[in-house]
Backbone as JSON, one array per atom type, in Angstrom:
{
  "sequence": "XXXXXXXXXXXXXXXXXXXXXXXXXXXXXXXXXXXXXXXXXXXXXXXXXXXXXXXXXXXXXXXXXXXXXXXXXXXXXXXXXXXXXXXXXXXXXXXXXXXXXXXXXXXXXXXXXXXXXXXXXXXXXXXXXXXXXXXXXXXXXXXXXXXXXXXXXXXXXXXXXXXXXXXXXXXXXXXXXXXXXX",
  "N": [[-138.41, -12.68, -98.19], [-139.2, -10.67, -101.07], [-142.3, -8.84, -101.66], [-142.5, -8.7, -104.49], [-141.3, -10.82, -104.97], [-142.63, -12.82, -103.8], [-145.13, -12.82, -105.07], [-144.19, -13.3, -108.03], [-143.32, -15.8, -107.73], [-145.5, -17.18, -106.6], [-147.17, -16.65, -109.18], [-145.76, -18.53, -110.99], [-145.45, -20.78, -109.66], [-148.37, -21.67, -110.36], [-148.59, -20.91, -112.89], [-146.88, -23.6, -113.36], [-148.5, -25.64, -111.88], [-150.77, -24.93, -113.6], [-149.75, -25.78, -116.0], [-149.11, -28.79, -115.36], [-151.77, -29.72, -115.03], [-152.79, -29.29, -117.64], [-151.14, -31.57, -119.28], [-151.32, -33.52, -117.61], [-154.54, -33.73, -118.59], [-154.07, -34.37, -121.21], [-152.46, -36.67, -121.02], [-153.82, -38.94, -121.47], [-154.2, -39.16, -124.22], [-152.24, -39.17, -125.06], [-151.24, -41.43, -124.44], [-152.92, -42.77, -126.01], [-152.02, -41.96, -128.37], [-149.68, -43.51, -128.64], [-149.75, -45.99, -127.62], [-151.14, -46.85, -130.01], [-149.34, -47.38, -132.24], [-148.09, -49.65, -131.86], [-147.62, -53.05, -132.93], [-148.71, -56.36, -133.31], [-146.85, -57.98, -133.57], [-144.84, -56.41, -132.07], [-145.84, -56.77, -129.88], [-145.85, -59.32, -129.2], [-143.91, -60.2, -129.54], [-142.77, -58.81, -126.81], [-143.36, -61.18, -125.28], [-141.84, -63.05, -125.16], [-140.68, -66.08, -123.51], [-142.6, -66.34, -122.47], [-145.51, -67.96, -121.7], [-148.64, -68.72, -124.19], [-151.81, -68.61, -125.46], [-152.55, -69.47, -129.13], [-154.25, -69.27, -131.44], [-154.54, -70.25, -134.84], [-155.69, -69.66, -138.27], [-156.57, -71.56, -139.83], [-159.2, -73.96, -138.98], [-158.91, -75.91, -136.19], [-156.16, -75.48, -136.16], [-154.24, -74.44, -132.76], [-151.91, -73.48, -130.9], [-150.87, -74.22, -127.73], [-148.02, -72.65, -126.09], [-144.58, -71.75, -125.16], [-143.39, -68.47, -126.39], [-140.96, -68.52, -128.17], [-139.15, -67.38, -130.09], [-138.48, -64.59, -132.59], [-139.75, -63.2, -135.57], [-139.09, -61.46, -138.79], [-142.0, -62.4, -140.01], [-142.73, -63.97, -138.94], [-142.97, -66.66, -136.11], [-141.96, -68.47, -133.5], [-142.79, -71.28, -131.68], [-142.56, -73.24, -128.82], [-144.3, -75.86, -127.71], [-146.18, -76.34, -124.82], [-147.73, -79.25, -124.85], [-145.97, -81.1, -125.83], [-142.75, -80.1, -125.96], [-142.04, -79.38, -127.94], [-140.79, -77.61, -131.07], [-142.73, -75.39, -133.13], [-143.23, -73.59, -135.59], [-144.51, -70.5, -136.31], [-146.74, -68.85, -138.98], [-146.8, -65.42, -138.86], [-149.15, -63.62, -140.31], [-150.79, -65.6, -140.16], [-152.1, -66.29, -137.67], [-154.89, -65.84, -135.7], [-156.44, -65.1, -133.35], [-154.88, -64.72, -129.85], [-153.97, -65.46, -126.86], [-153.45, -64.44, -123.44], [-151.57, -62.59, -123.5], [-149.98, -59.81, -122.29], [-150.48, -56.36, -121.6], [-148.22, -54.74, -122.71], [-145.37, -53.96, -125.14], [-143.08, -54.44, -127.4], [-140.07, -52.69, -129.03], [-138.67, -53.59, -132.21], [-135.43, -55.25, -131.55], [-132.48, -53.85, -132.99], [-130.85, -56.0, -133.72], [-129.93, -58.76, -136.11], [-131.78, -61.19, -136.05], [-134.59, -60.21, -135.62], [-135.13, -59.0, -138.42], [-135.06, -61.43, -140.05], [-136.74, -63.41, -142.11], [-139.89, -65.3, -142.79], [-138.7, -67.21, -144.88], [-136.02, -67.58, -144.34], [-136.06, -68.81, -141.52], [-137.5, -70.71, -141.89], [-135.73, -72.27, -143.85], [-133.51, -72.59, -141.74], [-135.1, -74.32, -140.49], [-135.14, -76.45, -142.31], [-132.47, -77.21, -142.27], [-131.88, -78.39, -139.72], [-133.77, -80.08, -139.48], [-135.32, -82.28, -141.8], [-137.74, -83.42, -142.3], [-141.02, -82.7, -141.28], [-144.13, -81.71, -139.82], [-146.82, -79.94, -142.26], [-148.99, -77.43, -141.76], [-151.99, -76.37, -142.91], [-153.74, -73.77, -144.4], [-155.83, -74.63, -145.2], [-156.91, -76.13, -143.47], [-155.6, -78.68, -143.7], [-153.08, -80.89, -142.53], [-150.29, -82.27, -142.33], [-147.4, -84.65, -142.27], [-144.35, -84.3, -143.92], [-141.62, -84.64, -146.22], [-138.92, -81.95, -146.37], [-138.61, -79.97, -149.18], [-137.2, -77.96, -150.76], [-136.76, -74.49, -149.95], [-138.11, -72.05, -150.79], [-138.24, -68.18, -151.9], [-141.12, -67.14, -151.47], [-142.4, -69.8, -151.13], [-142.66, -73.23, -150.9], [-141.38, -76.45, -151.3], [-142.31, -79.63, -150.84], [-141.93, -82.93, -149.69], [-144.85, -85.49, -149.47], [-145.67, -87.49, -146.84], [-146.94, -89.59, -147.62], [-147.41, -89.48, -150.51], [-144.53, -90.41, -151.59], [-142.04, -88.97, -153.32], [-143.37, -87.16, -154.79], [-143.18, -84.12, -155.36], [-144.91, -81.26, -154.11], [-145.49, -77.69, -153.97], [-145.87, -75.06, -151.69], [-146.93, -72.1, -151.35], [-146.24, -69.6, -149.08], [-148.59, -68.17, -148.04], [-150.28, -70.05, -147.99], [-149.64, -71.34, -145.72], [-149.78, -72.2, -142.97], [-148.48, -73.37, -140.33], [-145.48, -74.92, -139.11], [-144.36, -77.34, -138.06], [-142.92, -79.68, -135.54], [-143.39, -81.73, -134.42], [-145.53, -82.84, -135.55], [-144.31, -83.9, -137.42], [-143.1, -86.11, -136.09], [-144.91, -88.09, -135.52], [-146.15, -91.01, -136.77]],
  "CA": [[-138.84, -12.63, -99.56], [-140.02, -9.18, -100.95], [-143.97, -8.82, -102.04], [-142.62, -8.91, -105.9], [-140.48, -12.27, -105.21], [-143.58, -13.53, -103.68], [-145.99, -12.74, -106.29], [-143.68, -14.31, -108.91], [-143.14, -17.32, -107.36], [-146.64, -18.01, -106.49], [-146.88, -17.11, -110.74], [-144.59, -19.38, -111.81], [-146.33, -22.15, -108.99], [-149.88, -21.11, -110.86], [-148.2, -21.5, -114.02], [-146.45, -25.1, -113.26], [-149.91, -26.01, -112.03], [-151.73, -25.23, -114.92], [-149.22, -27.29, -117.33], [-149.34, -29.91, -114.76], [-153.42, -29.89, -115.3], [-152.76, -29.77, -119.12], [-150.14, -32.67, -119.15], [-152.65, -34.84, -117.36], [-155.56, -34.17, -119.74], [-153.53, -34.91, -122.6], [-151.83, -37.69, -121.34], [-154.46, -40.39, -122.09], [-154.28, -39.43, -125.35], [-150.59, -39.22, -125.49], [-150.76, -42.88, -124.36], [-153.47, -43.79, -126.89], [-151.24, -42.47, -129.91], [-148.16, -44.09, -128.2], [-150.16, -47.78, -127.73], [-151.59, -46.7, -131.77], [-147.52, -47.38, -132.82], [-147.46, -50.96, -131.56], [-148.2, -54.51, -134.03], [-149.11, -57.55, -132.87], [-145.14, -58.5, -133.49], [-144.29, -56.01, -131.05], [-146.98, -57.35, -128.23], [-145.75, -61.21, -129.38], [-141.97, -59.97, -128.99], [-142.54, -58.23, -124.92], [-143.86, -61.82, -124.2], [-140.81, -64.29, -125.57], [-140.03, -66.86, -122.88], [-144.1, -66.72, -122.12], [-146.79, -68.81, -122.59], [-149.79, -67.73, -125.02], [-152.27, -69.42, -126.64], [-152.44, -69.1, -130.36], [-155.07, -69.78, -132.31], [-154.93, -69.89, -136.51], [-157.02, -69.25, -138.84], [-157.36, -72.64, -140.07], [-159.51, -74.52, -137.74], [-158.41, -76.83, -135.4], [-154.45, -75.31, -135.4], [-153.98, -73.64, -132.32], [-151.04, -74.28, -129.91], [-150.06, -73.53, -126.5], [-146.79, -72.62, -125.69], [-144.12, -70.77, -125.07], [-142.67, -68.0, -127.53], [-139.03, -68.68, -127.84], [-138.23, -66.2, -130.95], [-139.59, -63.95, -133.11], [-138.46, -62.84, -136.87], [-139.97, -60.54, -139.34], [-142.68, -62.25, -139.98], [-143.1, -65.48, -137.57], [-142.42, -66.87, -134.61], [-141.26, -69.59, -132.82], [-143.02, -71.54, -130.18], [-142.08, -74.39, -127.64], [-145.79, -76.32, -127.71], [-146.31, -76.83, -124.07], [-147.77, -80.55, -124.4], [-145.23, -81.95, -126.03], [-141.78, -79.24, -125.6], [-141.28, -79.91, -129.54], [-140.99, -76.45, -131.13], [-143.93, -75.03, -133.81], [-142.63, -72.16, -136.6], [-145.88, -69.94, -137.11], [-146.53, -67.59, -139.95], [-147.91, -64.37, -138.04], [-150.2, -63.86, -140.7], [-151.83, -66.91, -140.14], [-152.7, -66.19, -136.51], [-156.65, -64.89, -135.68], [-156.23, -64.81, -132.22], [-153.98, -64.69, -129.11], [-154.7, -65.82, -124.95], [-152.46, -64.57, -122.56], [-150.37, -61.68, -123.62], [-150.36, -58.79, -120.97], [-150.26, -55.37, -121.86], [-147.19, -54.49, -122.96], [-144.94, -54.19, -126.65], [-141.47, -53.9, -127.69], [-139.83, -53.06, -130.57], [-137.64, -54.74, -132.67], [-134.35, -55.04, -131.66], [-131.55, -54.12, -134.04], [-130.22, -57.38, -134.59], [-130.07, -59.88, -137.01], [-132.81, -61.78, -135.69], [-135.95, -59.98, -136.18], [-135.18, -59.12, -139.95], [-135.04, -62.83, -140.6], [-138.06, -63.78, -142.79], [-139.95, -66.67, -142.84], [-137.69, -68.21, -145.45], [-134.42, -67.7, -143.43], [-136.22, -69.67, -140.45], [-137.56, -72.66, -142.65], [-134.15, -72.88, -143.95], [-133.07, -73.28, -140.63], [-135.57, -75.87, -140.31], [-135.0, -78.02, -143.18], [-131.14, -77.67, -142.17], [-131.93, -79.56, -138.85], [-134.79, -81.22, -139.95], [-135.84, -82.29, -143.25], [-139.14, -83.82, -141.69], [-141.59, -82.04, -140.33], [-145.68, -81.23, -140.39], [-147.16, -78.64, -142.68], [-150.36, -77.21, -141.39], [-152.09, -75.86, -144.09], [-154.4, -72.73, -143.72], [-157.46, -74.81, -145.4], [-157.2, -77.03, -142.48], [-154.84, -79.89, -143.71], [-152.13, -81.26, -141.77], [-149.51, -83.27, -143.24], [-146.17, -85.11, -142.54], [-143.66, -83.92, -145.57], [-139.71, -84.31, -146.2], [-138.98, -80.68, -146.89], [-137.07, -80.69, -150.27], [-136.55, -76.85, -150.88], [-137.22, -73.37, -149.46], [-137.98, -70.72, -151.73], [-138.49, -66.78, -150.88], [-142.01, -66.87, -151.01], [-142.83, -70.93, -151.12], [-141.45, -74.4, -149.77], [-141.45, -77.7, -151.85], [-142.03, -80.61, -149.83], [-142.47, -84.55, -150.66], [-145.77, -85.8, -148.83], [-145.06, -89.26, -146.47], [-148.54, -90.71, -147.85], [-146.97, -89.76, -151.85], [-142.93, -90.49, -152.06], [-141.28, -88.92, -155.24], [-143.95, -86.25, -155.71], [-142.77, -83.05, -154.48], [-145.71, -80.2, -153.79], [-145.2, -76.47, -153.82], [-146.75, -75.01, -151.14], [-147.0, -71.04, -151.53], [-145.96, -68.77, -148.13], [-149.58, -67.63, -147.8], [-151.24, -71.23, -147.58], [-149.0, -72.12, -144.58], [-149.91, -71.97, -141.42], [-147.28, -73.51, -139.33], [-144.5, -76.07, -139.35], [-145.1, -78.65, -136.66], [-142.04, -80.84, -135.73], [-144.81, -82.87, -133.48], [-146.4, -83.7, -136.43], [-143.76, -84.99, -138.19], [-143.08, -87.34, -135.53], [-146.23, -89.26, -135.36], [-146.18, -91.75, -138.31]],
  "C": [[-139.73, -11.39, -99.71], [-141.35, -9.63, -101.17], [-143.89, -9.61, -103.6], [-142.05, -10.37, -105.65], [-141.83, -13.26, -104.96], [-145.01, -13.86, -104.57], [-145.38, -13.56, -107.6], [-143.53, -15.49, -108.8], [-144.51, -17.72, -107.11], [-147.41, -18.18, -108.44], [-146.77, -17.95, -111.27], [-144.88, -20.66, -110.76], [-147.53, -22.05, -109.66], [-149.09, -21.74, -112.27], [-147.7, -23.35, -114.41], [-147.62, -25.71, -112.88], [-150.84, -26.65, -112.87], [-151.03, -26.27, -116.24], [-149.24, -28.54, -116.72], [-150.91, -30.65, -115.1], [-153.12, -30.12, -117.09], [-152.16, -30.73, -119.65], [-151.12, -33.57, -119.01], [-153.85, -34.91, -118.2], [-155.15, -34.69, -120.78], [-152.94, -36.48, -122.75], [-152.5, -38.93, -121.55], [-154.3, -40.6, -123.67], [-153.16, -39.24, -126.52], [-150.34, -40.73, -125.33], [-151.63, -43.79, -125.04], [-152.66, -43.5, -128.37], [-150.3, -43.36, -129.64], [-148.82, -45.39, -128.79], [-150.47, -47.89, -129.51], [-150.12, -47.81, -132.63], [-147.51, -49.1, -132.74], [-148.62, -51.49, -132.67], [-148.03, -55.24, -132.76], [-147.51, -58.26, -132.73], [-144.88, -57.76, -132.15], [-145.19, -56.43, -129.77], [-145.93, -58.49, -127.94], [-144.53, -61.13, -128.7], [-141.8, -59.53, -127.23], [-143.04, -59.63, -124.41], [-142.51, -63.06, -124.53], [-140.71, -64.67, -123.83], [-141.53, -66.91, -121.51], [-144.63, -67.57, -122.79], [-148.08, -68.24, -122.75], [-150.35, -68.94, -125.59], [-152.43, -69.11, -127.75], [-153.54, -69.84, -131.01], [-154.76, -69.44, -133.54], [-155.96, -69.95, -137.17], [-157.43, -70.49, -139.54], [-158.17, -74.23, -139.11], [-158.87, -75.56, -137.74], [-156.78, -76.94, -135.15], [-154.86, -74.13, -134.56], [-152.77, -74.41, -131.27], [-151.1, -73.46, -128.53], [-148.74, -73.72, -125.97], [-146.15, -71.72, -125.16], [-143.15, -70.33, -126.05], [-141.11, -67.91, -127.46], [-138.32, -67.78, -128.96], [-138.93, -65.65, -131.64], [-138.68, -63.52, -134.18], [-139.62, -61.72, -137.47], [-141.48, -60.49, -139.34], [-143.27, -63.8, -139.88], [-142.48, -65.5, -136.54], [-142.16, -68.07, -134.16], [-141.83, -69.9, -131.51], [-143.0, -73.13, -129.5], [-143.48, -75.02, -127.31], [-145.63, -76.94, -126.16], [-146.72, -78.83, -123.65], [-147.01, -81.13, -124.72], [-143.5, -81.58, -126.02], [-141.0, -79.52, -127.26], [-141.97, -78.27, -130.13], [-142.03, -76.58, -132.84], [-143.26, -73.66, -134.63], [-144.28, -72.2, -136.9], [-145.75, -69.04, -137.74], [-147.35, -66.7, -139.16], [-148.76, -63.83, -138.91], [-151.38, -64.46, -140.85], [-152.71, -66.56, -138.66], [-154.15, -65.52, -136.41], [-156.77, -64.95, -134.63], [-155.32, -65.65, -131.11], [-154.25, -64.65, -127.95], [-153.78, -65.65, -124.77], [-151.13, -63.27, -122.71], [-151.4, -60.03, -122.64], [-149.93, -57.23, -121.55], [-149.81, -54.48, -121.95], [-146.24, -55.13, -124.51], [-143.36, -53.9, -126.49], [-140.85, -53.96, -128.8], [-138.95, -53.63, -130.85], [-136.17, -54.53, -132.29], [-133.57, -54.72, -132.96], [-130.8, -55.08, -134.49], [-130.77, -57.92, -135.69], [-131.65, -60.61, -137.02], [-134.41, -61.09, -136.18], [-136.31, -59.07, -137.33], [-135.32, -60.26, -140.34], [-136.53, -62.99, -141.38], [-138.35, -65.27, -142.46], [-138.79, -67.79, -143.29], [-136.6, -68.6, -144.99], [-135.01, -69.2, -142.74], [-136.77, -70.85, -140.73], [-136.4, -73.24, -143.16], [-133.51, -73.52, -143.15], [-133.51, -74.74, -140.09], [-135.39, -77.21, -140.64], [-133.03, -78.3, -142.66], [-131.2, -78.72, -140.91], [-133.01, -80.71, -139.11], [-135.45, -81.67, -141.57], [-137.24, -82.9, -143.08], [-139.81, -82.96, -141.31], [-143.52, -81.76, -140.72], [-145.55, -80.1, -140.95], [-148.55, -78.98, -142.07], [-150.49, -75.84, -142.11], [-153.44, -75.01, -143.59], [-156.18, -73.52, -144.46], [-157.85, -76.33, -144.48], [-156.34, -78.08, -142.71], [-153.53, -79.52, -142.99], [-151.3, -82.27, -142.32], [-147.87, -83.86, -142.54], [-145.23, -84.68, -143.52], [-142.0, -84.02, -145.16], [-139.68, -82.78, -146.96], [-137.79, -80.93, -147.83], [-136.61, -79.43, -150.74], [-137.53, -75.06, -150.14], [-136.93, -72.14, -150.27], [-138.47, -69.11, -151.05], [-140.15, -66.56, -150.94], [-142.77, -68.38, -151.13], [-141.92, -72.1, -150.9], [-142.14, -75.7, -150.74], [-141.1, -78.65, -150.91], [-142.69, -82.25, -150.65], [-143.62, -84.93, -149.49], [-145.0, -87.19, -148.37], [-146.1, -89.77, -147.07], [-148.22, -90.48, -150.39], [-145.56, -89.67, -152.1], [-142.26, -89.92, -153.33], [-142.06, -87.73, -155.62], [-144.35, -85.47, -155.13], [-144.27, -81.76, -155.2], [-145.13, -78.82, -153.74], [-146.74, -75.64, -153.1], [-146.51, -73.4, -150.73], [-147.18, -70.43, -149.55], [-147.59, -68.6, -147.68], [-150.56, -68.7, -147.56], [-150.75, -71.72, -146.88], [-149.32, -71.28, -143.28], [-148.93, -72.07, -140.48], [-146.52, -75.03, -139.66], [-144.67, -76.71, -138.07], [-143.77, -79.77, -136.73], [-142.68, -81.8, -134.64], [-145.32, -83.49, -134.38], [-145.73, -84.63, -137.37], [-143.41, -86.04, -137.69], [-143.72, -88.03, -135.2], [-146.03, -89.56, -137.03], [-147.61, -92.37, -137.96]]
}
């Protein structure tokens, strides 16, 4: 290798170096815009077929389970004590135990466009029973009697005949545990 080949190449090693050194300073803060990008959906979604605890915001709902699906804008979880599944509004949630530090985004399917309403639909199609848990703390039994795009009419078991409208934003979670305790 002449003098000049050797001088260039130690260059062009000096140069790869120094972007190597500039790469690494940057990259913390290439991996704090990156982590910036992720929601709480995308955390909830890298943990499906985990268990998390969930707390809501109206005291005394929180479950533990495991997350079995995830939609626009709820989720689906398998309540460890009793293996009877829980539809939560992810709005409702105020904190989360157990998710590890890692996100993913939404697949392109079907699935995590679904809205709430889709997945109460689904509900009342297998179940027409089921608990509401209501974000000012009530808990209820109800025959679900329709699912609208931003609210759900249900008949109370404790008033027969006299169907409630219970607005997207005052629901916490659907509870098919709760509808089976009479």
């Amino acid at each position: 290798m002449s003098r000049w080949e050797r001088l260039f190449a130690d260059l062009e090693t000096q140069w790869h170096a120094a972007a190597r050194r500039e790469d690494l300073e940057e990259l913390p803060e290439i991996l704090r815009a990156d982590w910036a990008r992720n929601t709480l959906a995308d955390r909830l979604r890298a943990h499906a077929g985990s268990t998390a605890m969930l707390q809501l915001q109206a005291a005394g709902h929180s479950w533990t389970g495991t997350i079995t699906r995830m939609g626009e804008d709820w989720l689906a979880v398998e309540a460890a004590e009793t293996g009877r599944g829980v539809l939560l509004r992810l709005a409702a949630l105020e904190r989360v135990r157990g998710l590890r530090v890692r996100a993913v985004p939404p697949e392109p399917g079907v699935l995590g466009r679904l809205s709430l309403g889709h997945a109460l639909r689904a509900v009342a199609v297998q179940e027409t029973r089921a608990g509401l848990c209501l974000s000012g703390g009530t808990r209820m039994p109800v025959r679900l009697a329709g699912i609208g795009r931003d609210h759900l009419d249900a008949e109370p078991d404790d008033g027969p005949g006299q169907v409630m409208t219970v607005p997207y934003t005052a629901l916490v979670a659907v509870d098919s545990t709760l509808a089976a305790v009479r």
